[in-house]
C-alpha positions in Angstrom: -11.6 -3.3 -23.5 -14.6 -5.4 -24.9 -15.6 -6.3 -21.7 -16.4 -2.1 -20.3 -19.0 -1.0 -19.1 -20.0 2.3 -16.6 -21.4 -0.8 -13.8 -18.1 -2.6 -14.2 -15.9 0.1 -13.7 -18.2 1.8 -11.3 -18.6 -1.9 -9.1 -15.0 -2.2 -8.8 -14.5 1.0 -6.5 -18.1 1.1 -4.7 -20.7 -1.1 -4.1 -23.7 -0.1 -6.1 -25.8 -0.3 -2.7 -24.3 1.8 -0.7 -26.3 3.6 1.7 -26.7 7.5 0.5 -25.1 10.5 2.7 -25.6 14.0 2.8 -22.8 15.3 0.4 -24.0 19.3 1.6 -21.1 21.1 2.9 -20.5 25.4 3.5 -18.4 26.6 1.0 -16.1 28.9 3.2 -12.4 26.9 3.2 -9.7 29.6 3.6 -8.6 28.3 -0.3 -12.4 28.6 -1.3 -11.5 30.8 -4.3 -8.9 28.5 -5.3 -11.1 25.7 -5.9 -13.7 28.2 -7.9 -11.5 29.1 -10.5 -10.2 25.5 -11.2 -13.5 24.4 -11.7 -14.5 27.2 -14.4 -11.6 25.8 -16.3 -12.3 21.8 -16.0 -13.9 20.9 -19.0 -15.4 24.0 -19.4 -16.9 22.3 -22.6 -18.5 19.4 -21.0 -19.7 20.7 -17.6 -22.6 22.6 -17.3 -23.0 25.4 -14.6 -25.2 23.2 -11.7 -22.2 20.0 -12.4 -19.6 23.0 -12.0 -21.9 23.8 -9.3 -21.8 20.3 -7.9 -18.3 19.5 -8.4 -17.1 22.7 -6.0 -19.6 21.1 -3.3 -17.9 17.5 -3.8 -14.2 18.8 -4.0 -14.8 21.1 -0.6 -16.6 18.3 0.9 -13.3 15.8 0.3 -10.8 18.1 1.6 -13.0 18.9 4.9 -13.5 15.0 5.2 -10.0 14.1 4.4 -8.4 16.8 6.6 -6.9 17.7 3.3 -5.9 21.1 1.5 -7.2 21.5 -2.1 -4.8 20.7 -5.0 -4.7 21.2 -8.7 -5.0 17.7 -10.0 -8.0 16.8 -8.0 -10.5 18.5 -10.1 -9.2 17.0 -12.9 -9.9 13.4 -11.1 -13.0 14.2 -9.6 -14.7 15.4 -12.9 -15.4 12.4 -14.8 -16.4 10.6 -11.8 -19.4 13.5 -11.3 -20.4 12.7 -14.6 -20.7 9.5 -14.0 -23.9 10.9 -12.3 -25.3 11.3 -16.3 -25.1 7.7 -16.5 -27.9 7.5 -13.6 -24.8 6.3 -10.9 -26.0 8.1 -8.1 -23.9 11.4 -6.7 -23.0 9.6 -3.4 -21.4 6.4 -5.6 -19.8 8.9 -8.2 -18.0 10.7 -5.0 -17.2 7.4 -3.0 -15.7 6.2 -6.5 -13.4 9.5 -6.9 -12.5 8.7 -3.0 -11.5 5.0 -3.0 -9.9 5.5 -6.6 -7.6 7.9 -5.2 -6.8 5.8 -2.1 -6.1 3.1 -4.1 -3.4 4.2 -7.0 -2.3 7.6 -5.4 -3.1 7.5 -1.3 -1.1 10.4 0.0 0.2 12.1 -3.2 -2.6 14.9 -2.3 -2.1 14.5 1.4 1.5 16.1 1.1 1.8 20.0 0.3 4.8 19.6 -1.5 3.8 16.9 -3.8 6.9 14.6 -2.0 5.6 11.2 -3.6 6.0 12.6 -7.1 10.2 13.3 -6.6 10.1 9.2 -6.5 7.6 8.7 -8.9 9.8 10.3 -11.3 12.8 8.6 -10.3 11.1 4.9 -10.9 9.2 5.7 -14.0 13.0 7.1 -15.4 14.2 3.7 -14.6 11.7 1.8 -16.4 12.0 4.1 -19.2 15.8 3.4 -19.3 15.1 0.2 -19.0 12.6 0.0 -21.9 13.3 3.1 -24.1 17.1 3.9 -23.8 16.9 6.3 -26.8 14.2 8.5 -25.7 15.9 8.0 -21.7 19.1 9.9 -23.9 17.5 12.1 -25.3 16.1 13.4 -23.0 19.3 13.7 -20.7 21.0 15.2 -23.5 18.3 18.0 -23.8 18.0 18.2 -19.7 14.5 17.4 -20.1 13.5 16.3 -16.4 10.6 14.6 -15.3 8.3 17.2 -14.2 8.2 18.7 -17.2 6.2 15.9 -19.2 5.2 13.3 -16.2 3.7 15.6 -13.5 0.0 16.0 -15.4 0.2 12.3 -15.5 0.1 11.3 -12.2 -2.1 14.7 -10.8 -4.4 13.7 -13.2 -4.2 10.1 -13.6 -3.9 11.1 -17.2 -7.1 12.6 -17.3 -5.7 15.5 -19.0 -4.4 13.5 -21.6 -7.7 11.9 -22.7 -10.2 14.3 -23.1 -13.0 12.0 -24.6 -15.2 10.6 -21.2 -15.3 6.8 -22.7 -11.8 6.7 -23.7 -10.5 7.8 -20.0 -13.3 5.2 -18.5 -11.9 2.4 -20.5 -8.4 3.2 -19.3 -8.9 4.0 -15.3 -11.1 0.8 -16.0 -8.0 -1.4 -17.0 -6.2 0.4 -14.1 -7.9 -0.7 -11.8 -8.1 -4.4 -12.9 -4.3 -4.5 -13.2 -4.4 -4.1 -9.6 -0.7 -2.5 -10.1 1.0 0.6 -8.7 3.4 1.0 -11.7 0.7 0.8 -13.9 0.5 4.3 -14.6 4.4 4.3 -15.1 4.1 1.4 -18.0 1.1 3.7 -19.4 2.8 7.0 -19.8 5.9 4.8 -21.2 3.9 3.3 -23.5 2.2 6.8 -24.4 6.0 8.1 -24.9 6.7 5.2 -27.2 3.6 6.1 -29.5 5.0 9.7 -30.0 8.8 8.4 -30.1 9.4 9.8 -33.8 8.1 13.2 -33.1 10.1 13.3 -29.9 13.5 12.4 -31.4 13.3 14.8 -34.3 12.0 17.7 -32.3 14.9 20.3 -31.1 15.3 20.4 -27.1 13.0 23.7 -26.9 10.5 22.8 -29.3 9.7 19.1 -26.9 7.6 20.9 -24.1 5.7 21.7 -26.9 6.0 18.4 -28.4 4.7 16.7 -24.8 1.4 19.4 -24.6 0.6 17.7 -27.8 1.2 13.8 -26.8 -2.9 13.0 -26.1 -5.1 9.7 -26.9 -8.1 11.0 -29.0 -9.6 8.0 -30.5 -10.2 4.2 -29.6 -7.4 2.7 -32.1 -4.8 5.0 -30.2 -5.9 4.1 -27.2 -6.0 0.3 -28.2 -2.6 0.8 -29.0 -1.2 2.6 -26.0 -3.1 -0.1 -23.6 -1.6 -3.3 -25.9 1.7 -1.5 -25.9 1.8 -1.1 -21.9 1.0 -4.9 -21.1 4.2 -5.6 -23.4 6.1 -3.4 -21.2 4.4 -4.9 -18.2 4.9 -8.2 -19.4 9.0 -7.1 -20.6 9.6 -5.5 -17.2 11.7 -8.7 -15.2 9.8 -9.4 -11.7 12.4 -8.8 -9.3 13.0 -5.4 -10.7 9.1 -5.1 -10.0 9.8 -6.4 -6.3 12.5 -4.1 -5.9 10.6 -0.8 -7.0 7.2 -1.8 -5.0 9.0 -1.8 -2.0 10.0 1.3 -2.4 6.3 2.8 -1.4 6.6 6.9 -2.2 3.4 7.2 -0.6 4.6 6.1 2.7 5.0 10.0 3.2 7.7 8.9 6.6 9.9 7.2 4.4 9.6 9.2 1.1 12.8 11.2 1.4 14.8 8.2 2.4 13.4 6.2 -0.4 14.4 9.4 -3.1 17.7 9.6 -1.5 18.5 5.7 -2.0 16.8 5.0 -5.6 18.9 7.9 -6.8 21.7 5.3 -6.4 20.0 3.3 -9.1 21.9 4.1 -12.7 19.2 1.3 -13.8 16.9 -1.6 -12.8 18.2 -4.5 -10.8 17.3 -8.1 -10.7 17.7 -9.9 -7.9 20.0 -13.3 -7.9 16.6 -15.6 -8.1 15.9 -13.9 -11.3 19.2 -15.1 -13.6 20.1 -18.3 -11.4 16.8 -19.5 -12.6 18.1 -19.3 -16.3 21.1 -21.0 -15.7 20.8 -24.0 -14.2 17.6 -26.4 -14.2 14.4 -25.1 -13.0 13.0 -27.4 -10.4 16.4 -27.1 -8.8 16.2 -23.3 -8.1 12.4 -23.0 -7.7 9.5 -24.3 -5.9 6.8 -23.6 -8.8 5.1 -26.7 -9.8 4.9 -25.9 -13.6 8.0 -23.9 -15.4 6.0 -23.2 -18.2 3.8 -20.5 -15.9 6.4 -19.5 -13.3 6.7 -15.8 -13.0 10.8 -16.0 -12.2 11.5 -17.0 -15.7 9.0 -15.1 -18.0 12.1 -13.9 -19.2 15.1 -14.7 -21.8 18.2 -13.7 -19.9 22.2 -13.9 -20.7 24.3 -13.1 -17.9 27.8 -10.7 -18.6 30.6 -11.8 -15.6 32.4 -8.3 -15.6 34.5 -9.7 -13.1 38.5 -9.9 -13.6 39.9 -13.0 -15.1 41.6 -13.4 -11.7 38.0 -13.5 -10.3 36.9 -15.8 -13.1 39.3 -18.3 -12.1 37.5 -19.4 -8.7 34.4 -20.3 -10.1 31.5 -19.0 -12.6 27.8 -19.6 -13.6 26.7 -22.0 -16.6 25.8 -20.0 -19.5 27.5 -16.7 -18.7 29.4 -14.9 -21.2 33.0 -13.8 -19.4 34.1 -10.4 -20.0 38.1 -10.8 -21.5 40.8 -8.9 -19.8 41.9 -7.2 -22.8 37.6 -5.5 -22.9 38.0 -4.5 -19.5 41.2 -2.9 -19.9 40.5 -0.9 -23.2 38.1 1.4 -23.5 37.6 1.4 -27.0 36.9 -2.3 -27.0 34.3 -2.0 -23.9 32.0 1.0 -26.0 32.3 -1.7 -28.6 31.5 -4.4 -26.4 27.3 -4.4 -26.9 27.8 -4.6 -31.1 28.4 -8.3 -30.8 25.0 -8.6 -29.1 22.7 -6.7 -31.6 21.3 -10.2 -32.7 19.8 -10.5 -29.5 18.2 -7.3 -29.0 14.4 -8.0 -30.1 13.6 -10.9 -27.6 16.4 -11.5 -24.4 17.1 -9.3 -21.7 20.9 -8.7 -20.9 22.2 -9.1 -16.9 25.4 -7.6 -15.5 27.3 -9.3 -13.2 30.1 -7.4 -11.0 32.4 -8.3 -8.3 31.2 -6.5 -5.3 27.6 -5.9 -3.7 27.8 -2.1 -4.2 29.7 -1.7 -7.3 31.7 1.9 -7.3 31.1 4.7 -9.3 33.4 4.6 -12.6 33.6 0.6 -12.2 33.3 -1.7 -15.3 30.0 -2.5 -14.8 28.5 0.8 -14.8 31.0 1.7 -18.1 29.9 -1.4 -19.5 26.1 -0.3 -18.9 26.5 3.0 -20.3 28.0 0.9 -23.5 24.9 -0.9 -24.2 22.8 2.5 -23.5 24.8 4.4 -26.0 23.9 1.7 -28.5 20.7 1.9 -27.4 20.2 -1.4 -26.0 16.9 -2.0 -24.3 16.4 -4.4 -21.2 19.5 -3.9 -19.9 19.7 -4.4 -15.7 22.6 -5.3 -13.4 22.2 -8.0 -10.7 21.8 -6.8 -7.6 24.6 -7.5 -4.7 26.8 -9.3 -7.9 28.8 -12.6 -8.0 29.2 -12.3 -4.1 25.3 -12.3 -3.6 24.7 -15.2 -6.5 26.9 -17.5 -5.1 25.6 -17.3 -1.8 22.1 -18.2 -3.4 23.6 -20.8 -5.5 25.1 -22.1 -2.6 22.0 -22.3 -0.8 20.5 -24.5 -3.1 23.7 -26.7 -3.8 24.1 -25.8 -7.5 27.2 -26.7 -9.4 29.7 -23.8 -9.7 32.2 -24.6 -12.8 36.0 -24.4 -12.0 34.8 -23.5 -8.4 37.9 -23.3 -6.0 36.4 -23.0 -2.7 40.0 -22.6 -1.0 40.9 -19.3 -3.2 37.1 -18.1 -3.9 36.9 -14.7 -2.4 32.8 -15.4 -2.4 33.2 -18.2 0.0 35.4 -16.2 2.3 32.7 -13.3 2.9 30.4 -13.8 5.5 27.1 -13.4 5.0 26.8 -10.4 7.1 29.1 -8.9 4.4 27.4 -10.4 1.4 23.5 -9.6 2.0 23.8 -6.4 4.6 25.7 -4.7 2.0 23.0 -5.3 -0.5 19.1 -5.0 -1.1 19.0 -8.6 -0.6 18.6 -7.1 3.1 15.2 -5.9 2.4 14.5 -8.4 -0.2 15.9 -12.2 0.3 14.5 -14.5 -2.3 14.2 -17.9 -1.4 16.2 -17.7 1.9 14.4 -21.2 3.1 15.5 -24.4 3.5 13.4 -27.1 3.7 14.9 -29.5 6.9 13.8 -33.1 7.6 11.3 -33.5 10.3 10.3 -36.8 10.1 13.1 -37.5 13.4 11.8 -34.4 15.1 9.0 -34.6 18.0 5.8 -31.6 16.6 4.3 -30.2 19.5 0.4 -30.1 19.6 -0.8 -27.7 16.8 -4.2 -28.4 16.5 -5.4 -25.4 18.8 -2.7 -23.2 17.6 -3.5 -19.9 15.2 -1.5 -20.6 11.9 -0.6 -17.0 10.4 -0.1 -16.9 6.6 3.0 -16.1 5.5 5.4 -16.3 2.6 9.0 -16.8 2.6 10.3 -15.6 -1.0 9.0 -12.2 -2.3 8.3 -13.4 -5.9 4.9 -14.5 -3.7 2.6 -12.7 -1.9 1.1 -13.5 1.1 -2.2 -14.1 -0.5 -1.0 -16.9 -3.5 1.3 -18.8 -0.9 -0.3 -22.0 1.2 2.3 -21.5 4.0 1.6 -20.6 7.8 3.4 -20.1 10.9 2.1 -21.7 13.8 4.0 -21.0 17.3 3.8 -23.8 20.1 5.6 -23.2 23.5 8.8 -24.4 22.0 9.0 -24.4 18.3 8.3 -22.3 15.7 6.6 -24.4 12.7 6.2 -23.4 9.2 3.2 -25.0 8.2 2.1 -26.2 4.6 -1.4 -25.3 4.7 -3.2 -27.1 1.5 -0.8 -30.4 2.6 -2.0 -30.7 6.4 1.7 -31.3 7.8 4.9 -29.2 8.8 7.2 -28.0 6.2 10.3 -26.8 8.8 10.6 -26.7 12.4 12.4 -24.4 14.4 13.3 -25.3 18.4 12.8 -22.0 20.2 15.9 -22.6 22.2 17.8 -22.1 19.6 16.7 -19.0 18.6 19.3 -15.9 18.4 17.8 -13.3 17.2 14.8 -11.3 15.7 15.1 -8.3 13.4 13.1 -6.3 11.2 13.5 -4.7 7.8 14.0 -1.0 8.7 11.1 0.2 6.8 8.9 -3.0 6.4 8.1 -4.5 9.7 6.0 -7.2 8.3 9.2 -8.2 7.0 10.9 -10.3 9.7 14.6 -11.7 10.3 15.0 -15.0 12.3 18.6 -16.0 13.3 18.6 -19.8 14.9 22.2 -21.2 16.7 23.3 -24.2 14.4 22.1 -21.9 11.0 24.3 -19.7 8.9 21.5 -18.5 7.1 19.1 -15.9 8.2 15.6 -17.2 7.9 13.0 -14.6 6.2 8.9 -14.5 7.1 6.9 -12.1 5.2 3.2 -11.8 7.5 0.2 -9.5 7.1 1.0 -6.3 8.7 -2.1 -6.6 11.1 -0.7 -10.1 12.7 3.4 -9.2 12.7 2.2 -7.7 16.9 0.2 -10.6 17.3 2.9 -13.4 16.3 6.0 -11.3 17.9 3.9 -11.5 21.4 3.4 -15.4 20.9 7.1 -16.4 20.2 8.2 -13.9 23.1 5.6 -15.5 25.6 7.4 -18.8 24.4 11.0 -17.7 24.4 10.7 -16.4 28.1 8.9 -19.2 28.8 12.0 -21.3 28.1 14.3 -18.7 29.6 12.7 -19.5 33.2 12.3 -23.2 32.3 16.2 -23.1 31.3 17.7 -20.9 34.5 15.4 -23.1 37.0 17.2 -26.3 35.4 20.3 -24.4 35.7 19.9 -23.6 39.4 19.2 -26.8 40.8 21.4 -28.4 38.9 
């Protein structure tokens, strides 16, 4: 917060040389009227009649450009942008500014007519407040207080209507835009609830839509406190429940209702396998990080709860897991009880559910044991994703130990891995799915002409902070260690199986070689998936013809 200025904030969503434009536009959309009377009302205090003037022109003048109709919410958005234009940024920047920063944090939210994007908006930011604030997520389920009734101004506005003074909504769209984050705004308006969390518990149900007109930053020290308060929920938030929700884009307006229907599955956050294995057994064994100390996997304090039956327990279980007793399963009493013999732990480590099946059923003892810890109002409470049957398959990738394991009687090992992952997100988001194989006995083809495409392989790393490639020869398919100079794995192209996509994500690609029970993953940059797909088919068929002319004169 020090560190803002209007040229920092301004530099970050247009370059201060941009070549002006005329910004003139008729005044004659079929809404026209609609856009007059919003902008009598936008801060009627601080605009003066040629700004109200202007900021018609510019909101007219998007929604012609954008092939866009005009919504409430973009006035709010595009005001402190024109007044930018005080600060001697010139109108063209303030406008470009208002354009990119609405690209950037909410792309199609005014695109759709029916505000589609802000059904799952609700949905994650509920999550993360469950996840976070489990008393104010009750009380407001006990006083059916849905989402749209406090979080719609937030996102139509970007909080704007929340902030009144011009500095103090600066310094926060500033901070936005350097986390570089999508749930940002979800942290932010949790952190805002938090701030007001005494007023809200104390208030009756129909006295809190009152109670939320109210909820505003109007100084620096609140603001200071709001901003601190959201990094801590950033920061508290566990990174696979982060992977998890991103993927889950609610502006990708083809996919929105599908992404709705499936996140109102979630009862809470989950974690993917990566996530607790990595607190159970030693580090270097379960990740590739080179320091422990920084990796983004364990920023976290977890304990894992087995809530599998004793039966269950029997054939095998993680280090450090506390196992749910037979007699806590079975009584009801004892499982609401359960979470009181945790309360020591509340302040500083983040509590993990384990079940027995990928999709656990409604009713099942995870989900009652959940709703134990929320009653007691127990934050940071998740359930692992996929349960026991997906973490042992990742343990078993890595050849961890798994005590008391009985391999013969283990229902784990007798699932196949179509059962274990397809059943799961894991699907859509394997984590470390990559062996590394010896090739110091295997021939490399030529690579030195060949285009390497970035990639990464685990999903705790983008494309961007990984040093791995793909290069594709006429028979083998490398993975490359870019900073290193020499291959990490190599695929022959003979062996290849089969190539799918994630139904939603087709930069996220599904190898299957003969010889390899594991489905190998490749994340690539959207613009070269075509690109590399066209390569390994040129060198597949290539083979193909190669292998059948063998064939026929043999």
């Amino acid at each position: 917060m020090e560190n803002f200025s209007i040229t920092a904030l301004v530099s970050k969503l247009c370059p201060l040389d941009i070549s002006e434009f005329p910004l003139e536009t008729d005044l004659d959309l079929p809404y026209q009227r609609s856009i007059t009377i919003d902008v009598i009302r936008t801060r009627s205090n601080t605009l003066t009649p040629e700004e109200k003037t202007l900021l018609e022109q510019l909101l007219t003048f998007y929604c012609k450009t954008e092939m866009v109709s005009y919504k409430q919410g973009m006035n709010e958005i595009l005001a402190p942008f024109l007044l930018l234009n005080r600060q001697n940024i010139p109108l063209h920047v303030c406008y470009i500014c208002f354009k990119n920063f609405v690209a950037k944090f909410i792309p199609t939210l005014f695109v759709d007519d029916s505000f589609k994007p802000l059904n799952g908006l609700f949905i994650i930011t509920k999550l993360i407040l469950k996840y976070h604030l489990p008393d104010i997520s009750t009380c407001f389920n006990n006083n059916e207080i849905t989402p749209d009734i406090y979080m719609t101004t937030w996102y139509v506005t970007m909080f704007s209507s929340k902030i009144k003074d011009l500095n103090l909504l600066y310094i926060f769209w500033q901070n936005l835009i350097e986390s570089d984050d999508i749930l940002y705004i979800s942290y932010f308006g949790i952190a805002l609830l938090d701030l007001f969390k005494q007023e809200i518990r104390k208030r009756e149900s129909l006295n809190l839509p009152n109670v939320f007109k109210k909820i505003c930053i109007e100084n620096f020290e609140t603001l200071q406190t709001v901003l601190r308060n959201t990094e801590k929920i950033k920061a508290n938030t566990p990174l696979t429940a982060e992977i998890i929700l991103k993927k889950y884009n609610m502006f990708c307006l083809e996919s929105t209702d599908a992404f709705v229907e499936a996140l109102k599955g979630f009862i809470c956050l989950l974690i993917l396998p990566k996530e607790i294995i990595t607190q159970t057994y030693p580090h270097n064994m379960v990740c590739n990080c080179s320091d422990p100390k920084t990796c983004k996997i364990k920023k976290l304090n977890y304990i894992l709860i087995d809530c599998r039956p004793n039966t269950e327990h029997k054939q095998g279980y993680f280090l450090n897991s506390f196992l749910l007793s037979k007699s806590t399963r079975k009584n009801e009493e004892k499982l609401l009880n359960y979470p009181k013999s945790f309360v020591s732990y509340t302040k500083n480590t983040h509590i993990a559910l384990m079940g027995s099946n990928s999709e656990e059923e409604e009713g099942s003892v995870v989900q009652r044991l959940f709703n134990s810890f929320i009653q007691h109002e127990f934050p940071y409470v998740s359930i692992v994703d996929g349960g026991y049957p997906a973490c042992h398959r990742f343990v078993m990738q890595h050849n961890l130990e798994i005590k008391s394991h009985k391999t013969l009687n283990c229902l784990a090992c007798g699932m196949s891995e179509k059962t274990i992952v397809e059943s799961t997100l894991n699907k859509f988001f394997l984590v470390g799915g990559m062996h590394e194989k010896p090739v110091d006995k295997i021939v490399i083809d030529p690579i030195d002409s060949e285009k390497i495409f970035r990639c990464s392989l685990d999903e705790t790393q983008s494309i961007e902070d990984n040093s791995l490639g793909l290069i594709v020869t006429s028979s083998q398919l490398i993975v490359y260690n870019i900073l290193r100079s020499k291959p990490k794995t190599v695929y022959e192209i003979s062996k290849l199986k089969k190539i799918s996509s994630h139904r939603n994500k087709d930069d996220v690609l599904y190898f299957n070689f003969s010889g390899d029970q594991t489905k190998q993953v490749f994340i690539l940059k959207p613009t070269e998936v075509k690109e590399f797909l066209m390569k390994i088919r040129k060198s597949y068929q290539k083979f193909k013809h190669t292998d059948r002319l063998e064939k026929s004169n043999s």
